[in-house]
C-alpha positions as CSV (number, residue, x, y, z in Angstrom):
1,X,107.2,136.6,64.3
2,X,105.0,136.5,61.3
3,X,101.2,135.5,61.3
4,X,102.0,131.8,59.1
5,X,105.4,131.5,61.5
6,X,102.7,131.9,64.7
7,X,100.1,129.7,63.0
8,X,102.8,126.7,62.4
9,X,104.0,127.5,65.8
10,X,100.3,126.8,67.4
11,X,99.4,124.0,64.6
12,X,103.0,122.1,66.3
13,X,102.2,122.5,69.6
14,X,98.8,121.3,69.1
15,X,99.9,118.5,67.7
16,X,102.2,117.8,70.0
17,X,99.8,117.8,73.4
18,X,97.9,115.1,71.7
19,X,100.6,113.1,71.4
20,X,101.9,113.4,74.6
21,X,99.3,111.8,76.5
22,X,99.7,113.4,80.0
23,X,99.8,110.5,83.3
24,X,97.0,111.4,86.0
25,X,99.8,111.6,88.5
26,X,100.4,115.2,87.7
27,X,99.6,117.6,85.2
28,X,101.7,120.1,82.9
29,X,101.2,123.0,80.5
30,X,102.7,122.9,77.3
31,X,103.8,126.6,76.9
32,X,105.3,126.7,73.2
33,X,108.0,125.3,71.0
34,X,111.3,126.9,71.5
35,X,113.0,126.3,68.3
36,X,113.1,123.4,65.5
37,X,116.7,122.9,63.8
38,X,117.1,121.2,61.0
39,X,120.7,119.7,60.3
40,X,121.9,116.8,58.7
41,X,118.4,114.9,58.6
42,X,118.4,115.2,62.0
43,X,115.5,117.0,63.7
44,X,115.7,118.3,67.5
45,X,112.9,119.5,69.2
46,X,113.3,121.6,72.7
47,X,110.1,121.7,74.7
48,X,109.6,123.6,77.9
49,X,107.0,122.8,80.5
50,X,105.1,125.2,83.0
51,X,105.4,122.4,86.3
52,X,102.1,122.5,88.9
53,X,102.7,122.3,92.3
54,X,102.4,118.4,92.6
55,X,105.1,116.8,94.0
56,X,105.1,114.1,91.5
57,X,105.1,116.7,88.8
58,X,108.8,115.8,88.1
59,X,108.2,112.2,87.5
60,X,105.7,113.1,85.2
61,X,107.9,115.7,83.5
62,X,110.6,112.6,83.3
63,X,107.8,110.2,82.1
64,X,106.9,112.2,79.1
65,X,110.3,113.2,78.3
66,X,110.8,109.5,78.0
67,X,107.9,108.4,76.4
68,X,108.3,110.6,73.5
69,X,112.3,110.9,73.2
70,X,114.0,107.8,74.2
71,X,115.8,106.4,71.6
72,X,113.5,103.4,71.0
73,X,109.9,102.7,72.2
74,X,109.3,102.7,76.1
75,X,105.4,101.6,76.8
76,X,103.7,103.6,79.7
77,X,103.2,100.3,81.5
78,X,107.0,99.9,81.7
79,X,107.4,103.5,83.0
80,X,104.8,103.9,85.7
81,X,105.8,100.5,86.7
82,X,109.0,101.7,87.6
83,X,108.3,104.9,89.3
84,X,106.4,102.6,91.3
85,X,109.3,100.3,91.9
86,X,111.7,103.4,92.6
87,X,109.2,104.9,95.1
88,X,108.4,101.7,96.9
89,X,112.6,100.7,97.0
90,X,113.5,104.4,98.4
91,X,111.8,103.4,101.4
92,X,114.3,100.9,102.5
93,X,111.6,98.7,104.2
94,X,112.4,94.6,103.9
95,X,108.6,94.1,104.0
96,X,107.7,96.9,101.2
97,X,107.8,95.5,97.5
98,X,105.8,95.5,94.4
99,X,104.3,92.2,93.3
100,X,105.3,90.3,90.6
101,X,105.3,86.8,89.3
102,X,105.3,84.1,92.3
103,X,105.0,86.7,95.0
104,X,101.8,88.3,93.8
105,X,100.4,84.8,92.9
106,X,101.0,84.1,96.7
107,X,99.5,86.9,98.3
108,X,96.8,86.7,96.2
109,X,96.0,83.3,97.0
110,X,96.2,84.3,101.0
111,X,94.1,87.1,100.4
112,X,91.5,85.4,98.3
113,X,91.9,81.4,98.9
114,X,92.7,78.8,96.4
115,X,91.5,75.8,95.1
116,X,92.7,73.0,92.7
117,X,91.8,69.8,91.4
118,X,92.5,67.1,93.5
119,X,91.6,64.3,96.2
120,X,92.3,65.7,99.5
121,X,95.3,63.5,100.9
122,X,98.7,64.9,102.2
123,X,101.4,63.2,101.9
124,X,105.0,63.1,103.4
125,X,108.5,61.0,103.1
126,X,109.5,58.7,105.8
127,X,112.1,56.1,105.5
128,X,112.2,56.7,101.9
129,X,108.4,55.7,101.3
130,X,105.8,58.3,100.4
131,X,102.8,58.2,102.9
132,X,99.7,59.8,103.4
133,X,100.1,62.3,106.2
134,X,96.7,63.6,106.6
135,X,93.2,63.4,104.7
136,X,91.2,66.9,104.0
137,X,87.6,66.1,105.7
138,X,84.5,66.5,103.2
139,X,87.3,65.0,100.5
140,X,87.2,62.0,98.0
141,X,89.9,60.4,99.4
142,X,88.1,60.7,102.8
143,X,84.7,58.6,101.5
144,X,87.5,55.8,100.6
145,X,89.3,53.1,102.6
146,X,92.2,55.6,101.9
147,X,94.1,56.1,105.9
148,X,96.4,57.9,107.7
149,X,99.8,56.0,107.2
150,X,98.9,54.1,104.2
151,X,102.1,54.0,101.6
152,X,101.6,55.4,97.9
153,X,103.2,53.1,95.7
154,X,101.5,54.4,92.1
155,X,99.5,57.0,90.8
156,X,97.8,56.0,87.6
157,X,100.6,53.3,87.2
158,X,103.4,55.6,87.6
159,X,105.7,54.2,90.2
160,X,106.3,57.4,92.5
161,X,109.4,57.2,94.7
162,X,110.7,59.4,97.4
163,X,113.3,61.0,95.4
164,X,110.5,62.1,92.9
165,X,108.4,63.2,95.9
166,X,107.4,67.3,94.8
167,X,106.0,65.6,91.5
168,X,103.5,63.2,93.2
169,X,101.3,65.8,93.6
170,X,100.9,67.1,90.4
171,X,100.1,63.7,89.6
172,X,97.8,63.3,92.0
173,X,95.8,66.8,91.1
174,X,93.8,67.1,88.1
175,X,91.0,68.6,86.1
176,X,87.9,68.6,88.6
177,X,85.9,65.4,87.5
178,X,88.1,63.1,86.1
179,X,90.0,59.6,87.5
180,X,93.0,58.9,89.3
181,X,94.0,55.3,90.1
182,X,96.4,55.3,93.3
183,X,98.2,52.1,94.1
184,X,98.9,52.0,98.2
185,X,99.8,49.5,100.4
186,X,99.0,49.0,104.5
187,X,100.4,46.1,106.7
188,X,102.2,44.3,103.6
189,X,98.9,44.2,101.5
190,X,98.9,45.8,98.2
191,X,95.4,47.5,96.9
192,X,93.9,50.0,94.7
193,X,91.7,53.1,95.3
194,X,90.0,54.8,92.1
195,X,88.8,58.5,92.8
196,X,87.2,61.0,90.8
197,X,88.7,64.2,91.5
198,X,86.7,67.4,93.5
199,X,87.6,70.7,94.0
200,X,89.6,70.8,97.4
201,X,90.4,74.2,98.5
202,X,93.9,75.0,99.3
203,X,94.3,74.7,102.9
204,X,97.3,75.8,104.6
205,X,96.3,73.6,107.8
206,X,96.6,70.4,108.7
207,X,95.2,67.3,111.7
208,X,96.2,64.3,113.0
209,X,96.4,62.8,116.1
210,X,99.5,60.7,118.0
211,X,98.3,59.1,120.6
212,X,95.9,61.3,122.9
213,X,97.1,64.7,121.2
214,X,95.4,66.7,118.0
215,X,98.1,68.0,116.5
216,X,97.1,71.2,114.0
217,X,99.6,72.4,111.9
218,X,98.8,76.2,110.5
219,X,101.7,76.6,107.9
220,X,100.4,80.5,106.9
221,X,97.5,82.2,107.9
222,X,95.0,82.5,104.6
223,X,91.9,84.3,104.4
224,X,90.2,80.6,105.1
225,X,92.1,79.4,108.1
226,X,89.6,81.2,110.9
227,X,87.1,78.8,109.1
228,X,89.4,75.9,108.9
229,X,90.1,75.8,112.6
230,X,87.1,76.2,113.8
231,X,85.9,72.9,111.5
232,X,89.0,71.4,113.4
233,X,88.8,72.2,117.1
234,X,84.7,70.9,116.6
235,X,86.1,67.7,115.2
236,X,88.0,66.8,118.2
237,X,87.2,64.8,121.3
238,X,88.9,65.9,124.9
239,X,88.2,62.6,126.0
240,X,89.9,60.7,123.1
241,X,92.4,63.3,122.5
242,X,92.7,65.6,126.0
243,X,95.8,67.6,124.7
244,X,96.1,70.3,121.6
245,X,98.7,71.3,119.7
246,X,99.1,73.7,117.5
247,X,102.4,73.9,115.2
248,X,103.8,77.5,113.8
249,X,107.1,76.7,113.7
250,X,108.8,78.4,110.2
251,X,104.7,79.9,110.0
252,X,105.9,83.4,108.0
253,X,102.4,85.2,109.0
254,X,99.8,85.9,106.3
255,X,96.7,87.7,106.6
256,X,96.1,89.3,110.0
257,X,92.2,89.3,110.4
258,X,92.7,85.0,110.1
259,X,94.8,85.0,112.7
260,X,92.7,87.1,114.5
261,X,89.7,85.4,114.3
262,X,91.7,82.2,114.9
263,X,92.6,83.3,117.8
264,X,88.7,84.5,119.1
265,X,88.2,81.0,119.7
266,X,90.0,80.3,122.4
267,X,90.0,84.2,124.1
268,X,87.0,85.4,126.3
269,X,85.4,87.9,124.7
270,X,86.2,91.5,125.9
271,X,89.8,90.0,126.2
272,X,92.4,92.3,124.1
273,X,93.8,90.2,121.0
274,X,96.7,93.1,120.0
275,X,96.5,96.9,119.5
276,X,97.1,98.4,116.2
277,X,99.2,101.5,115.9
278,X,98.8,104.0,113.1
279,X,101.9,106.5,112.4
280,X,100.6,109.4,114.2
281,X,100.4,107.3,117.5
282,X,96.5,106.6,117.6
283,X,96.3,102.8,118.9
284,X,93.3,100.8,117.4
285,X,92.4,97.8,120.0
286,X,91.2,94.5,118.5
287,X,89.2,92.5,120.8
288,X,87.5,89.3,120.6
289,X,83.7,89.9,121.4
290,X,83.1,90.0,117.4
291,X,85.5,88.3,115.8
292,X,84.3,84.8,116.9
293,X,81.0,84.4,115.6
294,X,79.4,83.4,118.5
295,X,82.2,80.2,118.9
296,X,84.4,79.6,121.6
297,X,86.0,76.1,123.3
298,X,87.9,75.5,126.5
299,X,90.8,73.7,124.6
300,X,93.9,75.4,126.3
301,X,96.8,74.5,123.2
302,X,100.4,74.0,123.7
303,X,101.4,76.4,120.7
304,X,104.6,75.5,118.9
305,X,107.1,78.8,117.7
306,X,110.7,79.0,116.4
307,X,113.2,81.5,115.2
308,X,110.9,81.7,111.8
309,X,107.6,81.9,113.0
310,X,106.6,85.7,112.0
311,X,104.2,88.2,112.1
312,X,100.2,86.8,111.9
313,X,101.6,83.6,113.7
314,X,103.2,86.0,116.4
315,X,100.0,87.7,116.7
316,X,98.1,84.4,117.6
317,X,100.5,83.4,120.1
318,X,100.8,86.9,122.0
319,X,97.0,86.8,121.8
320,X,96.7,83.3,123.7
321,X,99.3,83.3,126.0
322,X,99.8,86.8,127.0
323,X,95.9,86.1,127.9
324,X,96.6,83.0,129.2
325,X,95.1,80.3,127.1
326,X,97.5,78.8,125.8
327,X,101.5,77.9,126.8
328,X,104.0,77.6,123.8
329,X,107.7,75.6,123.8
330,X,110.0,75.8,121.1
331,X,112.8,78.8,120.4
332,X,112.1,82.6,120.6
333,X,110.0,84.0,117.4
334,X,111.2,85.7,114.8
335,X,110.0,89.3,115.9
336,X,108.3,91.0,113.2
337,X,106.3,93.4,114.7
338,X,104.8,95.8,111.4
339,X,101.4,95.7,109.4
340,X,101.7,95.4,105.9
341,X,98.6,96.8,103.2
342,X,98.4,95.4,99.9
343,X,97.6,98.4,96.9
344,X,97.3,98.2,93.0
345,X,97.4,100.3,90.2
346,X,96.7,100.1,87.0
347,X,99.9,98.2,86.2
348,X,101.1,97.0,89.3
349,X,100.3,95.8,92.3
350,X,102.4,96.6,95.7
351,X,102.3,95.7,99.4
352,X,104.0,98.4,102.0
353,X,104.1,99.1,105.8
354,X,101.1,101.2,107.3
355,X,101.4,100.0,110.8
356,X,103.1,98.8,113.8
357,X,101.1,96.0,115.7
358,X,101.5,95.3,119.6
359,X,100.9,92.5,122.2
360,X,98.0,92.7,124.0
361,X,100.2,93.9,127.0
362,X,101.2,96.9,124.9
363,X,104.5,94.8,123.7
364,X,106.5,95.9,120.4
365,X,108.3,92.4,119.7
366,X,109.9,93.8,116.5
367,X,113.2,92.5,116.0
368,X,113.1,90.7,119.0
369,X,110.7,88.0,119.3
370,X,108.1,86.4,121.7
371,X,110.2,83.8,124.2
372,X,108.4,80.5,124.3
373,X,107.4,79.3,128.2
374,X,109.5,76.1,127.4
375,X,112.2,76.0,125.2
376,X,113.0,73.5,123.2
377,X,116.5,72.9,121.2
378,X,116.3,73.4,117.7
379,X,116.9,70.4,115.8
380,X,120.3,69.5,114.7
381,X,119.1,69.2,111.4
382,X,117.7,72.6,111.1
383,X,121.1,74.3,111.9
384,X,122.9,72.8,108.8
385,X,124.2,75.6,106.8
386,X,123.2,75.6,102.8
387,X,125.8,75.2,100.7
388,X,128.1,77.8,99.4
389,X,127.5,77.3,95.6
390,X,126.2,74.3,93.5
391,X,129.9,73.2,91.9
392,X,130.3,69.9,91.9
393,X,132.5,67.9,94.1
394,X,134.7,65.6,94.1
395,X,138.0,63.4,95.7
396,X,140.6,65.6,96.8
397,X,138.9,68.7,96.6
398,X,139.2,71.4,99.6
399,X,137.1,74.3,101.0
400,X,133.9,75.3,103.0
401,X,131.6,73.7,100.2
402,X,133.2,69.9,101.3
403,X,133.4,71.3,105.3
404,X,129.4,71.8,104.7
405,X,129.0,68.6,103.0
406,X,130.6,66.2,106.1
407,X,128.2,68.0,108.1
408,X,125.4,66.6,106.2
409,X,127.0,63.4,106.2
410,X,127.9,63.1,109.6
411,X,124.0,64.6,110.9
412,X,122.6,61.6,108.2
413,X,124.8,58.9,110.0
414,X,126.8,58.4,106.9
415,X,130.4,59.6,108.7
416,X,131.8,60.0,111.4
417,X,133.7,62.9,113.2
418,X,135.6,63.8,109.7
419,X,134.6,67.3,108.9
420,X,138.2,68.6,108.1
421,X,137.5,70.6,104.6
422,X,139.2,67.6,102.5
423,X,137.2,65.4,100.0
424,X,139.2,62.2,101.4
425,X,138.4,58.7,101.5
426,X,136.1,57.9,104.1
427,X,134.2,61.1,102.8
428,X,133.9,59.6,99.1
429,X,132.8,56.5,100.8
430,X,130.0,58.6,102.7
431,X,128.9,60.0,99.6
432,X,128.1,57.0,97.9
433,X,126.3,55.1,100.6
434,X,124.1,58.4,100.5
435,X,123.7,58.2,96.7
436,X,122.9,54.5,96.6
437,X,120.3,55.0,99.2
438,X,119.0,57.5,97.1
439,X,118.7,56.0,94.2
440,X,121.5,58.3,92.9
441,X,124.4,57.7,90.4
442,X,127.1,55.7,92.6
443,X,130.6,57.8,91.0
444,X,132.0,59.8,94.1
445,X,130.7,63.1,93.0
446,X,128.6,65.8,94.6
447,X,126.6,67.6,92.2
448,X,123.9,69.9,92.4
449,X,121.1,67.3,92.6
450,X,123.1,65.8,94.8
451,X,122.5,68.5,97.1
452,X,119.7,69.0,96.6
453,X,118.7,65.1,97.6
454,X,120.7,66.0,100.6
455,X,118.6,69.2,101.7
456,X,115.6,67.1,100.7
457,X,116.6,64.2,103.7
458,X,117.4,66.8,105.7
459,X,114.1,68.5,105.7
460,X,112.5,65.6,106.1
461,X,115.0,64.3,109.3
462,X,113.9,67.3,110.6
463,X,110.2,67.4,110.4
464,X,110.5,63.4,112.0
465,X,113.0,64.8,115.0
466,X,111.3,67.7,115.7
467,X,112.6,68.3,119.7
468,X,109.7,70.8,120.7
469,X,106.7,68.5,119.4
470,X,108.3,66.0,121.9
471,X,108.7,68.4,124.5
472,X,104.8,69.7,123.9
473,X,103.8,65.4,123.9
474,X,105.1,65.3,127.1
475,X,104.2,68.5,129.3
476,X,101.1,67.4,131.6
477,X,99.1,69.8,132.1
């Protein structure tokens, strides 16, 4: 090799370790240029790397080779992003994923609490009328003559209607500071209630009482709902309202230290809460003693679980009733029994398993689920199937989509014992006593908004039915 051959040689190798701009996963060593061929306009390049001992030292070797010789540009963003993606997917664990898009938005807002706009009412559909459900306490809409039960029948002159119901509340949320004119009526009488929106932090509980019962619903466990319930359970009076309930049912989890602290309230301190067990076997205990901030009641809850209450919501209801403060009803849990962690890069953040948790009785429920002390049936509404696919349909069609679609009508009232596959008569005649009640396009067919009205009533039957709320209303204990 001559001395200018050796000096282009080092001046190309040079230049090519600058452009490669090496990931901090692993490092390599650019030894030397093997050969450059020129042919046909075409240039190749071969380049040989001296690999370290990392174990990620391939990806990076990949990453690079990429990077600088993929046919069109890749960004590093897009690459490291889906090492991540590969890594986290070879795992083969339901509960490990990366975080994108709606799910990152919603752990994030667990993890760090949410706010919005707005005037502190909840709302809910019952015989086709939109009606306040619950009022957030501290909110505008609580300093009103708003109630519990009052009918909305405008916001801001917009007529709102149950079939429009998931749009009432962007309606009702705004910028922090400015107007909204609702429109409600109570006992026949018609009236108006101007707020100025405040900022109402997004809570995922809920109170109200029917008849001498607190009902608290905890739909997910967010890094405010220790704080929530404690605001709750001080609200309430045992003379009043002697009996507590508190709803999980379909509660997926959310963060563990809420539910944890949630559930210092109502175990004596020294009491153990669950136990915590790492991968090499080393058990962690969680106990109550600090967790509580000095609060406790006496309140003894009736806890309320189904087949999709999971994880955090698990770990409340071992904590109280495997310590015997609390009784639940409903249907066995849904049994999932592992911790999950929540990490980030620079482009990507991921949650994965780093633990299993267990009862404080030293119980693994995973996979199988905490049995309630009563059970209740599941509703009849909750066991309707969803449908198959959203074609539309119509007379004289045949299949599992119509078979699924009698079952709706018949649970709804609207037929009777006809589920037989076939779009006939009596099932037409179903479907448009439906749609009129609706407010739906009277022609015969079932399309996709169809069905969706249809899951819509459903979820809504089913909230009203609810068999293990009634069974909790009337246990005396």
């Amino acid at each position: 090799m001559t001395q200018s051959n050796k000096k282009i040689e080092d001046k190309t190798a040079s230049k090519i370790k600058k452009k490669f701009k090496l990931p901090k996963i692993a490092q390599f060593t650019l030894t030397a240029l093997v050969s450059l061929a020129i042919g046909s306009g075409v240039t190749y390049g071969v380049i040989k790397y001296q690999q370290d001992s990392s174990p990620l030292a391939e990806i990076a070797q990949v990453y690079n080779q990429l990077q600088s010789t993929y046919y069109k540009a890749v960004s590093s963003k897009q690459l490291s992003q889906g090492a991540v993606n590969g890594m986290i997917n070879s795992l083969n664990d339901p509960y490990s994923q990366t975080l994108t898009g709606q799910s990152q938005q919603q752990i994030n807002s667990l993890v760090e609490g949410a706010s919005f706009g707005g005037v502190g009412i909840q709302m809910t559909v019952k015989n086709n009328r939109i009606l306040v459900d619950s009022i957030v306490a501290g909110s505008p809409a609580s300093k009103s003559n708003i109630k519990v039960g009052d009918e909305i029948l405008s916001v801001d002159r917009k007529k709102v209607t149950a079939k429009h119901f998931n749009k009432v509340a962007e309606l009702v949320r705004g910028k922090k500071g400015t107007k909204v004119t609702l429109q409600l009526e109570r006992n026949k009488i018609k009236f108006k209630v101007t707020l100025i929106r405040a900022e109402i932090s997004q809570s995922n509980l809920t109170v109200k009482t029917q008849g001498k019962a607190t009902i608290i619903t905890i739909s997910q466990f967010d890094v405010d709902t220790g704080k929530n319930l404690k605001a709750a359970l001080k609200e309430i009076n045992p003379k009043k309202t002697p009996k507590l309930i508190i709803d999980l049912q379909d509660n997926p989890g959310g963060v563990m230290n809420s539910a944890l602290e949630a559930a210092s309230y109502f175990v004596p301190n020294g009491k153990i809460l669950m136990r915590y067990q790492s991968r090499d076997g080393q058990e962690i205990i969680k106990s109550s003693k600090k967790l509580s901030g000095g609060y406790k009641t006496t309140l003894r809850p009736i806890i309320l679980i189904n087949n999709q209450t999971a994880s955090a919501s698990e770990i409340f209801t071992a904590a109280l009733v495997e310590n015997k403060c609390a009784i639940s009803v409903g249907q066995t849990s849904y049994g999932k029994g592992t911790v999950q962690q929540v990490g980030s890069s620079d482009n990507v953040e991921y949650k994965y398993t780093v633990a299993k948790w267990l009862t404080p009785n030293g119980t693994w429920i995973n996979h199988k689920g905490i049995k309630p002390t009563f059970k209740a049936k599941e509703s009849k509404f909750e066991q309707l199937p969803q449908f198959q696919s959203d074609q539309t349909l119509k007379k004289n069609m045949m299949g599992l989509n119509v078979a699924i679609l009698q079952q709706y009508l018949t649970a709804l009232g609207y037929l009777q014992n006809n589920i037989t596959g076939v779009y006939d008569n009596p099932t037409q005649i179903a479907v448009n006593k439906f749609k009129e009640a609706q407010g739906l396009t009277v022609d015969g067919k079932v399309t996709a908004s169809t069905m969706q009205a249809l899951y819509f009533v459903v979820s809504q039957k089913a909230t009203q039915s609810n068999p293990a709320l009634k069974k909790a209303l009337s246990l005396k204990i």
